[in-house]
C-alpha positions in Angstrom: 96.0 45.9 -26.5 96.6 43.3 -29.3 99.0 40.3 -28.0 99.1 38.4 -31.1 99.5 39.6 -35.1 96.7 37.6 -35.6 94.3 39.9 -32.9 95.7 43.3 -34.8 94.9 41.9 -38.6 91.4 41.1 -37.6 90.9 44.6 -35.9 92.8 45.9 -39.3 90.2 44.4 -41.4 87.3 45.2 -38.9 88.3 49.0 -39.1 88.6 48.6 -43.1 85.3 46.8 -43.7 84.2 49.2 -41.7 85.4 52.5 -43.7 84.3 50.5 -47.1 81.0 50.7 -45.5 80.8 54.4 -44.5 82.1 55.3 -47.8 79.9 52.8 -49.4 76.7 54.3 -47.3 78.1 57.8 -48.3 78.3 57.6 -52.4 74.9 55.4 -52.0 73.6 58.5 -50.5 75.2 60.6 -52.9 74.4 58.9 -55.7 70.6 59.3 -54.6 70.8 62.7 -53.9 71.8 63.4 -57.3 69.3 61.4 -59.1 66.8 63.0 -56.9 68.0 67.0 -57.7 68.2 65.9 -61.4 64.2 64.7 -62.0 63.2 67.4 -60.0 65.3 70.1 -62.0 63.9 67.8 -65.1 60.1 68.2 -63.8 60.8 71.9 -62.6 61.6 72.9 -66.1 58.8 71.0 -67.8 56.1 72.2 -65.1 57.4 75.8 -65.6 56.9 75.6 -69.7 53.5 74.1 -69.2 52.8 76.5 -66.3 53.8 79.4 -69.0 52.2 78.5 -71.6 48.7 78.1 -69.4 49.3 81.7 -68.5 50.0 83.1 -72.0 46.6 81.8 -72.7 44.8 83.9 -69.9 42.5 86.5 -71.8 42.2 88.7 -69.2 44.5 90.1 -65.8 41.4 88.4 -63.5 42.3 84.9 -64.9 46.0 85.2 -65.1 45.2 85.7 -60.7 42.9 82.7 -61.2 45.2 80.4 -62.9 48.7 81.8 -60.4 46.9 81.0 -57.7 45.9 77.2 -58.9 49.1 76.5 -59.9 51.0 77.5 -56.5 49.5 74.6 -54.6 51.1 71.8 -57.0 54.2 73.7 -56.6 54.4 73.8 -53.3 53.1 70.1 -53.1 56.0 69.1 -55.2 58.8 71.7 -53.0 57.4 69.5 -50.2 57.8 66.5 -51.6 61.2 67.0 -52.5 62.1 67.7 -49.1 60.7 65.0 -47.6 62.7 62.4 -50.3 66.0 64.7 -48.9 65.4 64.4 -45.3 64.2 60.7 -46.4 67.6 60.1 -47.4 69.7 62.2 -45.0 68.0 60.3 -42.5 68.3 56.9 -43.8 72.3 57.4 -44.5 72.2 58.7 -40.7 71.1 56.0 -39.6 73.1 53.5 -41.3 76.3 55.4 -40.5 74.9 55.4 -36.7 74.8 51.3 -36.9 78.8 51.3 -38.1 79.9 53.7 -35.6 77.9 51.9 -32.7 79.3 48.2 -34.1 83.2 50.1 -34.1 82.4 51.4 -30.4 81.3 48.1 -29.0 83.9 46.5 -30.4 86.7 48.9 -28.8 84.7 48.6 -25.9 85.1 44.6 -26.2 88.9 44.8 -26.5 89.2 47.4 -23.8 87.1 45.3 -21.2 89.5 42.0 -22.7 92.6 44.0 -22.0 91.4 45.3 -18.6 91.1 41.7 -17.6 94.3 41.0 -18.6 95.8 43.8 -16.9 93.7 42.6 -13.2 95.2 39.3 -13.5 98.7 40.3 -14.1 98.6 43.4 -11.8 100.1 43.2 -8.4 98.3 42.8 -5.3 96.6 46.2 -3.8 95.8 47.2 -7.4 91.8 46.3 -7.6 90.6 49.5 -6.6 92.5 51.2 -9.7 91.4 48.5 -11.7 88.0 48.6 -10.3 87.7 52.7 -10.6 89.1 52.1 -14.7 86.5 50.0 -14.8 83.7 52.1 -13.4 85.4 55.0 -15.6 84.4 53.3 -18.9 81.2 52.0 -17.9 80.1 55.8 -17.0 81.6 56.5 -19.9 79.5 53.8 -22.2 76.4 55.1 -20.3 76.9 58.7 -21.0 77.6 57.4 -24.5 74.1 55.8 -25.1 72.3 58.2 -23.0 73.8 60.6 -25.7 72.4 58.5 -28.3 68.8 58.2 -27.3 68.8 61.5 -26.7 70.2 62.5 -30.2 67.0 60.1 -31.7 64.6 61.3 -29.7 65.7 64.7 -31.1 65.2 63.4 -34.8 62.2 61.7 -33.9 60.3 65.4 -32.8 62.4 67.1 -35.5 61.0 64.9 -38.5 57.5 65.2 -36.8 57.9 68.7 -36.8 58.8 69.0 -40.4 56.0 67.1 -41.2 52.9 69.2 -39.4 55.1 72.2 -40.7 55.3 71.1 -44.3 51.4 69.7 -44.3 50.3 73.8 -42.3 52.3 74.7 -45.8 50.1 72.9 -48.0 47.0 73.3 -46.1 47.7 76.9 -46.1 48.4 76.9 -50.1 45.6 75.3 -50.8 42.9 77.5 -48.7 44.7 80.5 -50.6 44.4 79.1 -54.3 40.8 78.2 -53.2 39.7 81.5 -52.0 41.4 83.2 -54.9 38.8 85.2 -56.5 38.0 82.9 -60.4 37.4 84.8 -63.6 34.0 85.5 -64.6 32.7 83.9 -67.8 31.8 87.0 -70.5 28.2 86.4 -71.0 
């Protein structure tokens, strides 16, 4: 596929810029991740202590109900919010390590098609219908490939819209619970 040493050091250093940037992409990704689970372990623990301490102060078992049930929607509003920032980043990494591998695959499909060429040229006569049918191999091939593809986004696309009537049902749903919660009466 390569004829010259030149051709095969600049598909080298295509396929390493290439892994720099999928391993690049990945610790980015990695790196946010981590951040992410560490201020919301940070903010988990302080909520919890203040949450705590509101309840210790409850006088009664009517306001201790009161006060769990308006706490659980800002729970569940932050439980939400962390997944969307995961699925955020999950899908942003996805999507970068989609653009590399779709760059790496037209350009293999680029040599392939240069090498095909080469191959027709130098072939011997009666040989255009095998060269022909290679060709009409890959190209199904390259279809099927990007069919794949927008098929695998549309996918995403209803999943992530999904996720998103699902998660605001949750907090919807929370919230018309905390709010029909029966509230301590005031001793007269």
């Amino acid at each position: 596929m390569f004829t010259t040493p030149e051709q095969f050091a600049v598909a080298n250093k295509a396929y390493v810029d290439a892994m720099l940037t999928i391993a690049n992409t990945t610790f980015a990704s990695a790196e946010r991740l981590a951040a992410l689970n560490l201020n919301t372990a940070r903010a988990v623990l302080e909520d919890s202590v203040a949450n705590a301490k509101v309840m210790m102060s409850s006088k009664d078992p009517q306001e201790l109900m009161g006060l769990q049930a308006s706490l659980a929607q800002p729970i569940v509003e932050k439980a939400v919010a962390y997944s969307r920032n995961v699925w955020e980043i999950m899908t942003q990494t996805q999507e970068e390590l989609s653009k590399v591998t779709e760059a790496q695959m037209s350009e293999v499909n680029k040599r392939i098609a240069s090498a095909l060429e080469k191959v027709a040229q130098s072939a011997p006569g009666g040989s255009e219908g095998a060269v022909a049918a290679v060709k009409s191999a890959i190209a199904a091939a390259n279809s099927a490939y990007d069919s794949m593809n927008k098929a695998a986004r549309q996918v995403a696309e209803m999943a992530e819209a999904n996720v998103a009537a699902a998660t605001s049902a949750t907090v919807k749903a929370v919230g018309s619970a905390a709010a029909t919660t029966p509230k301590s009466k005031k001793s007269a």
